[in-house]
C-alpha positions in Angstrom: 1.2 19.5 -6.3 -2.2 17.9 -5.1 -3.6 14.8 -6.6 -6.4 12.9 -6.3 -6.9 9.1 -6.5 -10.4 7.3 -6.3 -11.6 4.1 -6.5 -15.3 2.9 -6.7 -16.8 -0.1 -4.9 -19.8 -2.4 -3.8 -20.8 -5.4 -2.8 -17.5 -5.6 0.0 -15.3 -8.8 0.4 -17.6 -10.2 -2.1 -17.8 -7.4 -4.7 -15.9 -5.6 -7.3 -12.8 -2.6 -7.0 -11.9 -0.1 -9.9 -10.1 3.0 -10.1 -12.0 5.6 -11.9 -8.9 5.8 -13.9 -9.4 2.4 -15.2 -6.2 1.6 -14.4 -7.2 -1.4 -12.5 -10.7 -3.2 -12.2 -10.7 -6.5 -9.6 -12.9 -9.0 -8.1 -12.8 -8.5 -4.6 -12.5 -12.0 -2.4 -12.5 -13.0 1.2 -8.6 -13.5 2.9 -7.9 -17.2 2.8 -9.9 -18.3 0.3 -8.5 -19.1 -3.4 -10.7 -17.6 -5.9 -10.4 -14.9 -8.5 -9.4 -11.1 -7.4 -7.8 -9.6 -4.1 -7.9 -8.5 -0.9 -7.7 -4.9 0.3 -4.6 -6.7 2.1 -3.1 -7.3 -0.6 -4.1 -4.0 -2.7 -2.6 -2.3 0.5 0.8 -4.4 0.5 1.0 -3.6 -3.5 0.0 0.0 -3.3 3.8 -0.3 0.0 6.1 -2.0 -2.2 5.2 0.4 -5.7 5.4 3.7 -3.7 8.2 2.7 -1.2 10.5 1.5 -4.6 10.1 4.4 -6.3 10.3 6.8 -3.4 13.4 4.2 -2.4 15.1 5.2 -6.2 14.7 8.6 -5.9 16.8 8.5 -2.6 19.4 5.8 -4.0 19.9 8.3 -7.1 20.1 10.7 -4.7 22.9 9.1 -3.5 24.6 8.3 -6.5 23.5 4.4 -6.5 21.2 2.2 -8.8 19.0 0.8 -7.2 16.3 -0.3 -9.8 17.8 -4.0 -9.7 15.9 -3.6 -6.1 13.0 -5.9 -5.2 10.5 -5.3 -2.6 8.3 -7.6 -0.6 5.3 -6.7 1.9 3.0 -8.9 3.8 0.2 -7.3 5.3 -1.7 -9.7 8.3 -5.3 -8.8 9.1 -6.4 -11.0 12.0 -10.4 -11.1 13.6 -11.4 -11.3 17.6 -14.9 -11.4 18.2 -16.2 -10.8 14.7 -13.8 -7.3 14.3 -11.0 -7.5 12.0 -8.0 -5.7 12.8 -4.6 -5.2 10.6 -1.9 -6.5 13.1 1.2 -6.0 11.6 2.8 -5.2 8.3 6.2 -5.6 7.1 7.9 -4.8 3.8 11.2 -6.5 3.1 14.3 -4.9 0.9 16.1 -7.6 -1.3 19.1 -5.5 -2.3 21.9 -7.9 -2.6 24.2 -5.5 -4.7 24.0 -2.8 -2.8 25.9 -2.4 0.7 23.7 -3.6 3.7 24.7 0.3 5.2 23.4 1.9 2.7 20.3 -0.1 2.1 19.7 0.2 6.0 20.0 3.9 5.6 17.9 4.3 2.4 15.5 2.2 4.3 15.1 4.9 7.2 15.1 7.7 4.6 12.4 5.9 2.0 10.3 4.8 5.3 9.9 8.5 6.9 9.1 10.0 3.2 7.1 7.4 1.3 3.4 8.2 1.6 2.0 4.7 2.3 4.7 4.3 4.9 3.5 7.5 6.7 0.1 6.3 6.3 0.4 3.3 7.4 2.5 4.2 10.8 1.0 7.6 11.1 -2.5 7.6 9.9 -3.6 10.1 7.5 -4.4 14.0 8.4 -8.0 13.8 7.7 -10.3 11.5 7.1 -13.8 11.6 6.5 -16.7 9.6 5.6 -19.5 10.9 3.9 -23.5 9.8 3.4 -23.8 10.1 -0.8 -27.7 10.8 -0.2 -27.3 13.1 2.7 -24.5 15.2 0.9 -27.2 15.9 -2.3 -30.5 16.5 0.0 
């Protein structure tokens, strides 16, 4: 199975998101600052906790537990030197309190080395490539 996700863009920090789905359409605003819309930050730490829950059920279920009581937190810090912003850290919490601390720790490891965001986000992804719109159709 292969699928493809894309989101459209402009105007940066200061702009507009949206899936070409349509299944989400945002403002786009500047970490820090309380306005309307989100951060990539935030889309990033939204786009952990959905895939590592679900990926986190399937190996729960797996393991003949529920776990779809199960919350999931993650913060994602972006911090700037010198102009250049840099993600720093990011850390994704399990609130499972009626499941065994064992078994969440090992669901944990599983979820973690399987879960696509998680792998992307500790590994990097296999290929990526950015591409000049106007060049590609000259």
């Amino acid at each position: 199975m292969k699928h493809v996700s894309e989101a459209v863009g402009s105007g940066g920090r200061l702009g507009r998101v949206r899936s070409t789905s349509g299944s989400y359409d945002h403002e786009v605003r500047i970490p820090g600052v309380k306005a309307d819309g989100v951060t990539p930050e935030e889309m990033i730490a939204g786009a952990w906790v959905a895939c590592f829950g679900m990926t986190f059920i399937d190996a729960a279920r797996a393991a003949d537990t529920d776990a779809t009581e199960v919350e999931y937190s993650a913060q994602v810090t972006i911090e700037a030197a010198n102009g250049i912003y840099t993600i720093t850290e990011a850390t994704l919490t399990i609130d499972a309190p009626e499941l065994d601390p064992g078994l969440v720790d090992e669901l944990a490891v599983r979820t973690h080395q399987v879960c696509p965001v998680s792998k992307v986000l500790t590994e990097g992804v296999a290929k990526v490539e950015i591409v000049n719109a106007a060049a590609k159709s000259a």
